[in-house]
Biopython code that builds the backbone (N, CA, C, O; Angstrom):
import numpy as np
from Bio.PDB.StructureBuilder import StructureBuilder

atoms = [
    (1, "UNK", "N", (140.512, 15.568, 64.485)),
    (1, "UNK", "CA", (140.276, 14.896, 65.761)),
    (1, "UNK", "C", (139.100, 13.931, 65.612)),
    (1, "UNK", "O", (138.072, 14.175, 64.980)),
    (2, "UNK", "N", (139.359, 12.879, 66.229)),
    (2, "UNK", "CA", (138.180, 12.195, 66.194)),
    (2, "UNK", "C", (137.129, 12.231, 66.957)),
    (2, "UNK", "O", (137.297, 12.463, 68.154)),
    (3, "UNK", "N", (135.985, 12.039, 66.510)),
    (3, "UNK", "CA", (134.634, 12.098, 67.290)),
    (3, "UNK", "C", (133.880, 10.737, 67.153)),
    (3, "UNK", "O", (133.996, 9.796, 66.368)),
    (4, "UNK", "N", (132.874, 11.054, 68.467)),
    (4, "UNK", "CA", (131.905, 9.818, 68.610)),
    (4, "UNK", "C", (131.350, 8.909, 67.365)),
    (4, "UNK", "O", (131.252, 7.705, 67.127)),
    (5, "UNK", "N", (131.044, 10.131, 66.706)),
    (5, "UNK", "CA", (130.211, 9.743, 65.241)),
    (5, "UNK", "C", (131.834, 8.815, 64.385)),
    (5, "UNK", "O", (131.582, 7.628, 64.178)),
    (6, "UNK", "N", (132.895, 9.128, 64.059)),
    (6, "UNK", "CA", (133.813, 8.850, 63.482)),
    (6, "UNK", "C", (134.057, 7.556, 64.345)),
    (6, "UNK", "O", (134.122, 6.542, 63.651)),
    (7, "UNK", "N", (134.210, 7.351, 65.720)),
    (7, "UNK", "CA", (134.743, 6.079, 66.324)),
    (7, "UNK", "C", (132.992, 5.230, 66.065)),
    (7, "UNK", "O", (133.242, 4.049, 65.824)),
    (8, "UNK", "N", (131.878, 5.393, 66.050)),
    (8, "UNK", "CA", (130.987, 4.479, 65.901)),
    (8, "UNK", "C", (131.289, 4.060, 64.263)),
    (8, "UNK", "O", (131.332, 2.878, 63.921)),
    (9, "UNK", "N", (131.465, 5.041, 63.424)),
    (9, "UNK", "CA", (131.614, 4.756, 61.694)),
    (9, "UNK", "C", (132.498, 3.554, 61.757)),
    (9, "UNK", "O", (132.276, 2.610, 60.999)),
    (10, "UNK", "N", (133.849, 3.514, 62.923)),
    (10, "UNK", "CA", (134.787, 2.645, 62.637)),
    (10, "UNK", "C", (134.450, 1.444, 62.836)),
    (10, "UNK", "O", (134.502, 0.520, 62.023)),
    (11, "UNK", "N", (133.949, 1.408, 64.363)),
    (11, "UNK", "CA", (132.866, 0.261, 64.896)),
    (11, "UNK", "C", (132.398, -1.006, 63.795)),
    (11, "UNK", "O", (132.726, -2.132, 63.423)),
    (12, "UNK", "N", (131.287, 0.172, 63.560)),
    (12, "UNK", "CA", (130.586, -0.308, 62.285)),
    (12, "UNK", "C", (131.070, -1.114, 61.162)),
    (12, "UNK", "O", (130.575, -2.227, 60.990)),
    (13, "UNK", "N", (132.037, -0.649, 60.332)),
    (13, "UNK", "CA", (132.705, -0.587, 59.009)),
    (13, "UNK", "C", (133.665, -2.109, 59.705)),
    (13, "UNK", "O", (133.732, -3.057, 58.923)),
    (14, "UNK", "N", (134.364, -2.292, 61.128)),
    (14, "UNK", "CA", (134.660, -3.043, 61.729)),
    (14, "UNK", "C", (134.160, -4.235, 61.947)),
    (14, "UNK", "O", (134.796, -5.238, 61.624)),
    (15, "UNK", "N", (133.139, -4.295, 62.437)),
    (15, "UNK", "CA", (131.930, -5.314, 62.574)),
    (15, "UNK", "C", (131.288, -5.353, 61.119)),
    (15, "UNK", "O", (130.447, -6.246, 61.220)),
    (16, "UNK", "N", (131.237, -4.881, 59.873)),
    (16, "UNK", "CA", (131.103, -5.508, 58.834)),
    (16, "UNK", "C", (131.923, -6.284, 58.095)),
    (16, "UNK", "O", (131.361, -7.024, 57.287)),
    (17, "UNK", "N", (133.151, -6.317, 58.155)),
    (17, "UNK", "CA", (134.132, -6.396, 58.190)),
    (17, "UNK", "C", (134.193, -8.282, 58.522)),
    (17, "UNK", "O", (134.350, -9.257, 57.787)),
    (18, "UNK", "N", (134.001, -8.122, 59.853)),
    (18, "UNK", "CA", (134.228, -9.303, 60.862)),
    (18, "UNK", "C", (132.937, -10.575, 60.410)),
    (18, "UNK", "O", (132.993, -11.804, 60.450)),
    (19, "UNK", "N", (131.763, -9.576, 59.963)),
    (19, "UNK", "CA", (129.893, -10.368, 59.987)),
    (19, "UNK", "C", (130.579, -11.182, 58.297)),
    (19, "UNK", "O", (130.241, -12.303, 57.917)),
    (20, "UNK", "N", (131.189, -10.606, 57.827)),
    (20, "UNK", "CA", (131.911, -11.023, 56.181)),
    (20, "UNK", "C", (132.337, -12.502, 56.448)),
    (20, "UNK", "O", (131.814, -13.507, 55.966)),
    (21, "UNK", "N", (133.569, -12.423, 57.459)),
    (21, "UNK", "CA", (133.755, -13.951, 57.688)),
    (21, "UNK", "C", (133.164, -15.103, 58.269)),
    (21, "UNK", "O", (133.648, -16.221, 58.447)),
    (22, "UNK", "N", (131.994, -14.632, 58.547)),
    (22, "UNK", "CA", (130.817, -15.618, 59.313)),
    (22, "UNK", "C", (131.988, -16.095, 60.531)),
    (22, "UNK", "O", (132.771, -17.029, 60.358)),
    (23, "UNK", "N", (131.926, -15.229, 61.815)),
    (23, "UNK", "CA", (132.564, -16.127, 62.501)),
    (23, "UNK", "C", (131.378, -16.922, 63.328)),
    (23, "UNK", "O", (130.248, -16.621, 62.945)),
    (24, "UNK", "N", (131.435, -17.758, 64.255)),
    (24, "UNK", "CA", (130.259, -19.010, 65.240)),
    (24, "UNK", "C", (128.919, -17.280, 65.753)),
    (24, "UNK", "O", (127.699, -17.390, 65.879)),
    (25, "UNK", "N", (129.632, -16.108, 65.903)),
    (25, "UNK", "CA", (128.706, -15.519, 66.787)),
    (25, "UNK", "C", (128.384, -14.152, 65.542)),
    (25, "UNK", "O", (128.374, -12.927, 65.664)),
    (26, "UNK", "N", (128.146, -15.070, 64.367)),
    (26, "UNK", "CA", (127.702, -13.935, 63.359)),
    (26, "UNK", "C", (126.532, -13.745, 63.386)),
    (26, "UNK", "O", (126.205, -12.890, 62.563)),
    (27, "UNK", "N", (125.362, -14.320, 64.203)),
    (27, "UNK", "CA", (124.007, -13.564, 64.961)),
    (27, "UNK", "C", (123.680, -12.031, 65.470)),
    (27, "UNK", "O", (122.921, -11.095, 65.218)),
    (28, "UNK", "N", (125.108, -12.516, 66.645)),
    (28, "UNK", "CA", (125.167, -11.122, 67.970)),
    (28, "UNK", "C", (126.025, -10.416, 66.455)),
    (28, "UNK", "O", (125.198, -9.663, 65.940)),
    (29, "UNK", "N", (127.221, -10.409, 65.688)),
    (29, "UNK", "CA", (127.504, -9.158, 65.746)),
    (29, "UNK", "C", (126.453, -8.771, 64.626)),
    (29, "UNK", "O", (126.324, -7.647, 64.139)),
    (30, "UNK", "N", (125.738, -9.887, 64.310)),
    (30, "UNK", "CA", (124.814, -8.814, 62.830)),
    (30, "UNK", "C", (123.693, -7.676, 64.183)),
    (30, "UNK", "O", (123.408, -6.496, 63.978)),
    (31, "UNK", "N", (123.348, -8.342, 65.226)),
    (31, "UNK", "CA", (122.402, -7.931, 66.006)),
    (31, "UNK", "C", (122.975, -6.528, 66.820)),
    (31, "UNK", "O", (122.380, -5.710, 67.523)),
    (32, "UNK", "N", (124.331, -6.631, 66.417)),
    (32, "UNK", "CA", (125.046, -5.329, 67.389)),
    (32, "UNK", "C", (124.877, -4.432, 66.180)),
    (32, "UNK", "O", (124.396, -3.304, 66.292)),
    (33, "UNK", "N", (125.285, -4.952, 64.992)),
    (33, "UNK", "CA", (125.134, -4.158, 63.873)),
    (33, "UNK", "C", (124.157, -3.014, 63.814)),
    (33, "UNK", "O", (124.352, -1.800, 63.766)),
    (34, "UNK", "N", (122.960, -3.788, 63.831)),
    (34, "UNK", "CA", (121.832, -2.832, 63.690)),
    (34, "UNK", "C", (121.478, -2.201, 65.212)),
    (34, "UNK", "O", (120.955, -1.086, 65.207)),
    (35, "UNK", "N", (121.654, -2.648, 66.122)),
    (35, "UNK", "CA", (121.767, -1.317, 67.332)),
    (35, "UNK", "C", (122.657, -0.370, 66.804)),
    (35, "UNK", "O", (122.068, 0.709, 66.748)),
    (36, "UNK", "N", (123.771, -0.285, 66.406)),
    (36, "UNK", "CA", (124.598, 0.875, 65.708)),
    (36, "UNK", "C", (124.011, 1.937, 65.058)),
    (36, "UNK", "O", (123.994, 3.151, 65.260)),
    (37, "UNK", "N", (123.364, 0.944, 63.940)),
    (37, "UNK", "CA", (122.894, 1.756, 62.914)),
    (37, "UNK", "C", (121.811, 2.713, 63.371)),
    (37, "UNK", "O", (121.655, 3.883, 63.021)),
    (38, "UNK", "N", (121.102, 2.000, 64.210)),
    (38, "UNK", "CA", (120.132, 2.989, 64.945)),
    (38, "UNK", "C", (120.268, 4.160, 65.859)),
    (38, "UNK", "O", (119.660, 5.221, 66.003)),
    (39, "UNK", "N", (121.482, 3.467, 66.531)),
    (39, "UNK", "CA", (122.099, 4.595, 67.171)),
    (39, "UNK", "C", (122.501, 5.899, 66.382)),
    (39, "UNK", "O", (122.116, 7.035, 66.657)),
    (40, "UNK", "N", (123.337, 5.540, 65.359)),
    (40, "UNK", "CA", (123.783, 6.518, 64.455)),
    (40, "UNK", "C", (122.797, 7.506, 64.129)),
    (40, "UNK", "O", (123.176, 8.664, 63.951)),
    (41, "UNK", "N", (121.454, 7.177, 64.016)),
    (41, "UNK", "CA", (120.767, 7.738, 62.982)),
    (41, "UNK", "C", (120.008, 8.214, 63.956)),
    (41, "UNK", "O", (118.942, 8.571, 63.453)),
    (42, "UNK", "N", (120.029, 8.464, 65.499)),
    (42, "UNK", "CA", (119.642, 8.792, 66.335)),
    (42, "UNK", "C", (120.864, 9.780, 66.336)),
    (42, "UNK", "O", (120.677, 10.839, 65.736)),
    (43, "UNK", "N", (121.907, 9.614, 66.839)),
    (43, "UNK", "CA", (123.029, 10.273, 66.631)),
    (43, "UNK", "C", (123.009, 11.961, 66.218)),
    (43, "UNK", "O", (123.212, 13.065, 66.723)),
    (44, "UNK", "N", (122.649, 11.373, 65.043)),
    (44, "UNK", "CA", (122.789, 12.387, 63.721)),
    (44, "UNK", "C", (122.069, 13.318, 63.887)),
    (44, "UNK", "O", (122.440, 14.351, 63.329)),
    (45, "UNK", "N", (120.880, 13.378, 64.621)),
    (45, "UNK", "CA", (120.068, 13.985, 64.998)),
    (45, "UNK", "C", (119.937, 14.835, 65.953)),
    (45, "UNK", "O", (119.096, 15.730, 66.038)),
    (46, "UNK", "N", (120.895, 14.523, 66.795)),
    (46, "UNK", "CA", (120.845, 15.602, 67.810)),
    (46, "UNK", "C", (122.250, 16.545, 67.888)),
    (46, "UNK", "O", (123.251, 16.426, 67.182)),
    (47, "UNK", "N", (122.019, 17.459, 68.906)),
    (47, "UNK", "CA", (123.156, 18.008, 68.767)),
    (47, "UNK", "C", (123.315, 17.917, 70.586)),
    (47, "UNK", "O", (122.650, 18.323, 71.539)),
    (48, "UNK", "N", (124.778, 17.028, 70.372)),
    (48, "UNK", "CA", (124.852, 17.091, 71.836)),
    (48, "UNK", "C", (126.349, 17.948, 72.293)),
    (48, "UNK", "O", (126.759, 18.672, 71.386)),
    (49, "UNK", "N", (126.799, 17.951, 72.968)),
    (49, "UNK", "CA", (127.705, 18.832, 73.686)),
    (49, "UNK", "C", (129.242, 17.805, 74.142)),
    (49, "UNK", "O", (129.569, 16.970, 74.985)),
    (50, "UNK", "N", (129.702, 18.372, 73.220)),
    (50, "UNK", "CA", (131.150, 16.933, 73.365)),
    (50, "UNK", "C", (131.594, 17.074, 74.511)),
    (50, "UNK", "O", (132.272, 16.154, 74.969)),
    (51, "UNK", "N", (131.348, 18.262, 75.317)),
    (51, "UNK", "CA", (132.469, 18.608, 76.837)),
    (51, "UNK", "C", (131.565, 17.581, 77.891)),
    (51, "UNK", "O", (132.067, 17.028, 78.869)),
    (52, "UNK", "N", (130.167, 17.452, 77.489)),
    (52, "UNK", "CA", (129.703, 16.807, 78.501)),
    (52, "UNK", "C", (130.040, 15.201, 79.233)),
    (52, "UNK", "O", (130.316, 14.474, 78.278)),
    (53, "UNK", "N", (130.083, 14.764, 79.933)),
    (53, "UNK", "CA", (130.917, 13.712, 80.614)),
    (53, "UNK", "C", (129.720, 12.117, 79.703)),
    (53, "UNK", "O", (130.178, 11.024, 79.370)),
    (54, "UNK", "N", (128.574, 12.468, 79.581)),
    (54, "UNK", "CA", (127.566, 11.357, 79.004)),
    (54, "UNK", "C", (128.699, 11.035, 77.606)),
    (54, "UNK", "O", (129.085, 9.906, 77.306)),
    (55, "UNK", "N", (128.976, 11.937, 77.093)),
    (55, "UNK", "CA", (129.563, 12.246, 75.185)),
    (55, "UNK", "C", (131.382, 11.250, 75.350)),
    (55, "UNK", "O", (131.909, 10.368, 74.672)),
    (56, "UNK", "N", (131.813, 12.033, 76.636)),
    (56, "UNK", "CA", (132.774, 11.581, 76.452)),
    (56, "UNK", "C", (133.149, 9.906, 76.973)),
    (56, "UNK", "O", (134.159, 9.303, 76.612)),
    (57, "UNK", "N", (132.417, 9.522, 77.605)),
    (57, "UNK", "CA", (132.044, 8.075, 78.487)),
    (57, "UNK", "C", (131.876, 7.591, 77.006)),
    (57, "UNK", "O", (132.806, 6.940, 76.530)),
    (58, "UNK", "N", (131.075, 7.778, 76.445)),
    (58, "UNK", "CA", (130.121, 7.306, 74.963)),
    (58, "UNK", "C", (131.827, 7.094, 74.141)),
    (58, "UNK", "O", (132.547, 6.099, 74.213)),
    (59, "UNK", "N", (132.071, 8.265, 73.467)),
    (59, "UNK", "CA", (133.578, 8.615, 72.774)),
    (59, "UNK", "C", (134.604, 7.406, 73.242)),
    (59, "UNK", "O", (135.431, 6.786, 72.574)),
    (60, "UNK", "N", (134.320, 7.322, 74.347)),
    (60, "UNK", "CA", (135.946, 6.461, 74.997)),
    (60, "UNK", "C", (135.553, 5.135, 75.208)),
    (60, "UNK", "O", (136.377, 4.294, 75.568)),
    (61, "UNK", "N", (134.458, 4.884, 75.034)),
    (61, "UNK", "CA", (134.149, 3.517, 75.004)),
    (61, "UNK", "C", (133.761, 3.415, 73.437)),
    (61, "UNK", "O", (134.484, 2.421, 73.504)),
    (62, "UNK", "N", (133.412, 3.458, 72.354)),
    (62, "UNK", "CA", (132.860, 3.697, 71.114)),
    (62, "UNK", "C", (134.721, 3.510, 70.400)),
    (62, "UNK", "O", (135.007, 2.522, 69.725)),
    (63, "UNK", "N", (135.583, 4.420, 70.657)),
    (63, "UNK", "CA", (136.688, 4.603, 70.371)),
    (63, "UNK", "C", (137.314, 3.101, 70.774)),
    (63, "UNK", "O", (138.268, 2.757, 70.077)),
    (64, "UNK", "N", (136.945, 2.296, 71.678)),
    (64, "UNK", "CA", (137.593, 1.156, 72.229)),
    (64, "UNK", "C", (137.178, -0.172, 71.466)),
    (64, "UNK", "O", (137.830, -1.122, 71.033)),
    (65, "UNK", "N", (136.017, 0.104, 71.478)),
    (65, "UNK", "CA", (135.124, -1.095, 70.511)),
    (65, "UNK", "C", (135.547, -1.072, 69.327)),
    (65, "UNK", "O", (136.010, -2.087, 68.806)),
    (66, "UNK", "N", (135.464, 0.055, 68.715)),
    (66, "UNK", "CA", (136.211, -0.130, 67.212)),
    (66, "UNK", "C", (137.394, -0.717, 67.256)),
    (66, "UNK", "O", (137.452, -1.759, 66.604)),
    (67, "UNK", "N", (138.767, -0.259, 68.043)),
    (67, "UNK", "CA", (139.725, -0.379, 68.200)),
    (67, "UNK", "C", (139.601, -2.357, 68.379)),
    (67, "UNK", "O", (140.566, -2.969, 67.922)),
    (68, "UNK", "N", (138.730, -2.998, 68.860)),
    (68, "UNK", "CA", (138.613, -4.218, 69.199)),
    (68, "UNK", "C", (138.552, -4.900, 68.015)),
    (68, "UNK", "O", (139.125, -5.804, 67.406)),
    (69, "UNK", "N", (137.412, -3.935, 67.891)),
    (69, "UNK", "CA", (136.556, -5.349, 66.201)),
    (69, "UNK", "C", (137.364, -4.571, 65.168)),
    (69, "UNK", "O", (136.688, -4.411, 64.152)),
    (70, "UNK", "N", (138.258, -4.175, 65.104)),
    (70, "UNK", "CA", (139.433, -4.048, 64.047)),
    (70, "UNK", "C", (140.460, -4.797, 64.054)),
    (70, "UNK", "O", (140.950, -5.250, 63.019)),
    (71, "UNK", "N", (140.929, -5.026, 65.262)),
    (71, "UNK", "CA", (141.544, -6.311, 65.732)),
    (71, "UNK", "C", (141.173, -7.891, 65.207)),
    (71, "UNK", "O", (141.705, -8.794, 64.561)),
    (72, "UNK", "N", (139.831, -7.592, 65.962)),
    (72, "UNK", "CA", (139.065, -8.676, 65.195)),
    (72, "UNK", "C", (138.482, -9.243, 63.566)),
    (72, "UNK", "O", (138.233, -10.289, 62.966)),
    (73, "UNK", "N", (138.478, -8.207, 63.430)),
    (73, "UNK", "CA", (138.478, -7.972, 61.750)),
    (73, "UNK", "C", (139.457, -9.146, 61.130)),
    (73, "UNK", "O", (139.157, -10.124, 60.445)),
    (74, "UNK", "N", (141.049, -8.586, 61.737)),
    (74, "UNK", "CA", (142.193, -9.054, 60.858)),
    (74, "UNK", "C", (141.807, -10.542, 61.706)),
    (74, "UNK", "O", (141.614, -11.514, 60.976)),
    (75, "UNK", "N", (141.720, -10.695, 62.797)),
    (75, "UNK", "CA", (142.029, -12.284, 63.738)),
    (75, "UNK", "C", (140.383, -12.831, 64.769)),
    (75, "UNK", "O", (140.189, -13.002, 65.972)),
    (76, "UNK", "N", (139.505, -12.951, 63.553)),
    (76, "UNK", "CA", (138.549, -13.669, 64.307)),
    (76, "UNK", "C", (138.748, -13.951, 65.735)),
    (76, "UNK", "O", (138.038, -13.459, 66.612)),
    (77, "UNK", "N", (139.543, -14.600, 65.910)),
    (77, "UNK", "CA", (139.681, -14.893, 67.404)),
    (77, "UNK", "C", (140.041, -13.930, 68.577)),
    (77, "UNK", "O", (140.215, -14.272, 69.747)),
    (78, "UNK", "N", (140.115, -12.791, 68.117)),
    (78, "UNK", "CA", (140.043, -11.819, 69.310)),
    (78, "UNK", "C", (138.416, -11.296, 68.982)),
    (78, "UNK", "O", (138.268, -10.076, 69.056)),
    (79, "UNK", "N", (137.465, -11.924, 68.708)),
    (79, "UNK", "CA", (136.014, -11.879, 68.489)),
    (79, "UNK", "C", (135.156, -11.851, 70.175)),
    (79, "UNK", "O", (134.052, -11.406, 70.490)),
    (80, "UNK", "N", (136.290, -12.567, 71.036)),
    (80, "UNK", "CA", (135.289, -12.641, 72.366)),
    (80, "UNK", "C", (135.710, -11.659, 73.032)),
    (80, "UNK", "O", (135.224, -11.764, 74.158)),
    (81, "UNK", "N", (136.604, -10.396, 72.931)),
    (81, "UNK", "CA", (137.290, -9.190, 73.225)),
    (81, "UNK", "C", (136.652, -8.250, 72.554)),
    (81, "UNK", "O", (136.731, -7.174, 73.148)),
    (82, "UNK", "N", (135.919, -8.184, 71.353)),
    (82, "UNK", "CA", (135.679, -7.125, 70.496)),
    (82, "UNK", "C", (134.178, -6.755, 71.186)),
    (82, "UNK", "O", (133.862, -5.594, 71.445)),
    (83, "UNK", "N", (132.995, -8.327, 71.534)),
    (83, "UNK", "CA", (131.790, -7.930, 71.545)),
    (83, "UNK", "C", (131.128, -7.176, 72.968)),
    (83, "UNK", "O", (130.233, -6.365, 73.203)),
    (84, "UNK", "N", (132.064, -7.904, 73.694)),
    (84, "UNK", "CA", (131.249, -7.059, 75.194)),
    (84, "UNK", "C", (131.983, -5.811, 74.828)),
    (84, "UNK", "O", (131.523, -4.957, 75.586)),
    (85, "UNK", "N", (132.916, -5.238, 74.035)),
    (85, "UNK", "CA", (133.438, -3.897, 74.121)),
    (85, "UNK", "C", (132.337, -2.916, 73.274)),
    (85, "UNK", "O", (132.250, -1.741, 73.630)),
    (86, "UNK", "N", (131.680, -3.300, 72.396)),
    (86, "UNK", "CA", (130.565, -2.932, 71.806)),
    (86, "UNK", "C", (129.332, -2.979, 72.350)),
    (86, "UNK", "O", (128.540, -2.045, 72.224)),
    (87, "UNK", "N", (129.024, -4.218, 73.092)),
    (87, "UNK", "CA", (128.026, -4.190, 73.711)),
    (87, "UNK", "C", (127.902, -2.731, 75.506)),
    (87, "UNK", "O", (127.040, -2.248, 76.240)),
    (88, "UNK", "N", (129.152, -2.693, 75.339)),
    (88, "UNK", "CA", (129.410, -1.757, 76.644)),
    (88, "UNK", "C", (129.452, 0.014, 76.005)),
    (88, "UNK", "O", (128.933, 1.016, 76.499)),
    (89, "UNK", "N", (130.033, -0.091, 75.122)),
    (89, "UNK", "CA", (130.026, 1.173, 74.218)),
    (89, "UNK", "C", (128.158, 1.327, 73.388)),
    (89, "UNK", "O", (127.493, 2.362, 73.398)),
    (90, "UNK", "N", (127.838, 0.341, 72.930)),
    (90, "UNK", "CA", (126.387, 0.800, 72.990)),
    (90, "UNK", "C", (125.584, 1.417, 74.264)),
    (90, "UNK", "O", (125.036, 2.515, 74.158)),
    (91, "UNK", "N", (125.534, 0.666, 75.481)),
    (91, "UNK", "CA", (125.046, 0.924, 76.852)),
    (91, "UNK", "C", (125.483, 2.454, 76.861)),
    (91, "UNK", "O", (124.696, 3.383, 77.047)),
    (92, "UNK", "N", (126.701, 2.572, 76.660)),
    (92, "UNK", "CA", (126.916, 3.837, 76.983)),
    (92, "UNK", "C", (127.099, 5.126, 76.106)),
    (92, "UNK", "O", (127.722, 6.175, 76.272)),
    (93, "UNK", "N", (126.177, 4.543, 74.945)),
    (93, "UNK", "CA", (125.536, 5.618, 74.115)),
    (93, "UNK", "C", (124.329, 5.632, 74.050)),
    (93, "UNK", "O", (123.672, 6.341, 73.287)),
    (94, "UNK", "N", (123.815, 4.679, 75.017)),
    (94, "UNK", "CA", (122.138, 5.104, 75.023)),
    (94, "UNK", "C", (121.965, 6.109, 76.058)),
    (94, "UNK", "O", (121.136, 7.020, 76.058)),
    (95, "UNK", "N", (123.075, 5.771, 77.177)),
    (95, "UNK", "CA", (122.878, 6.868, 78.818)),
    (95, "UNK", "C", (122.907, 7.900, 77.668)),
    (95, "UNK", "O", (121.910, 8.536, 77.327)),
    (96, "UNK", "N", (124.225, 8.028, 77.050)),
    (96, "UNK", "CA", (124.088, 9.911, 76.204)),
    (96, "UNK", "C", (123.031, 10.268, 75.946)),
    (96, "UNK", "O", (122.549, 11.195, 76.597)),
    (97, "UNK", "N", (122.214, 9.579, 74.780)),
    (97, "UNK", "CA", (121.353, 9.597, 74.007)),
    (97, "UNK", "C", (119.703, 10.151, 75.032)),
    (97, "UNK", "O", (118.877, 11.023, 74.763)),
    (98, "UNK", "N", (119.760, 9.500, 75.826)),
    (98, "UNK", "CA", (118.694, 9.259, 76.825)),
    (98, "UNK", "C", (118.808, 10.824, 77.550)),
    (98, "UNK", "O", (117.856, 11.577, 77.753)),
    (99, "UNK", "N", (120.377, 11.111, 77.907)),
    (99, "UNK", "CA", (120.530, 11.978, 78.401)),
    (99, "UNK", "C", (120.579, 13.596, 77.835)),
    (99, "UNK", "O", (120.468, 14.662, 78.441)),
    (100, "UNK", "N", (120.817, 13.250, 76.263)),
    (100, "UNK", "CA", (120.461, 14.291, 75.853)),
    (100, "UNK", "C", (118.820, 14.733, 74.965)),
    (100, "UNK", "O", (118.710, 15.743, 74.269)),
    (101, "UNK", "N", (117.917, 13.929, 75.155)),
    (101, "UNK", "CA", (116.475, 13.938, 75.007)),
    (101, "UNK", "C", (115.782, 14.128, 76.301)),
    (101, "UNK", "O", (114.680, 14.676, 76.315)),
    (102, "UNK", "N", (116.389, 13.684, 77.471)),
    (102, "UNK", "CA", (115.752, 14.341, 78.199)),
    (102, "UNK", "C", (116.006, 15.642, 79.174)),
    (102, "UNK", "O", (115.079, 16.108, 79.837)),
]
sb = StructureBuilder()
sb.init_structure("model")
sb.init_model(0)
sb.init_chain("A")
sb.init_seg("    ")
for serial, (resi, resn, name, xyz) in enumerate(atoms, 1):
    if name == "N":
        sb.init_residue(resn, " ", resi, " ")
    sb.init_atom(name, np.array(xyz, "f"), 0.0, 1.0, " ", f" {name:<3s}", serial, name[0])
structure = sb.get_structure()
């Protein structure tokens, strides 16, 4: 089954993928890049609770973004579809994140 950590890996591996072909907005995704990475490694660190509604918001948006910039991967031009889906799947792994530190 897949998990948060597995749909951000895809993300990731996705958006490297995409930063390869230099598309016009290879700034933002190098800049989404490393929010990832940070996230991850924040991630990794905690132990959060998959039933909780923060995890699964995170999961189902994280799961969507990849699903985008894989898209995008193969067809640059679904590039303006891939980034607010990442940029929205980050947002909503910081609520987790936030939510499970405090």
């Amino acid at each position: 089954m897949d998990n948060l950590q597995q749909s951000l890996q895809r993300t990731i591996r996705a958006l490297e993928a995409l930063s390869e072909k230099n598309p016009p907005q290879v700034e933002r995704v190098e800049e989404l890049l490393d929010q990832l990475f940070q996230q991850k490694i924040d991630l990794a660190n905690l132990n959060t609770n998959q039933a909780a509604t923060p995890y699964q918001q995170a999961h189902q948006a994280m799961g969507l973004a990849a699903s985008r910039c894989e898209k995008a991967a193969k067809d640059p031009g679904q590039i303006k579809e891939a980034l607010p889906a990442v940029t929205d799947a980050i947002g909503k792994l910081t609520k987790l994140l936030n939510h499970v530190l405090t």
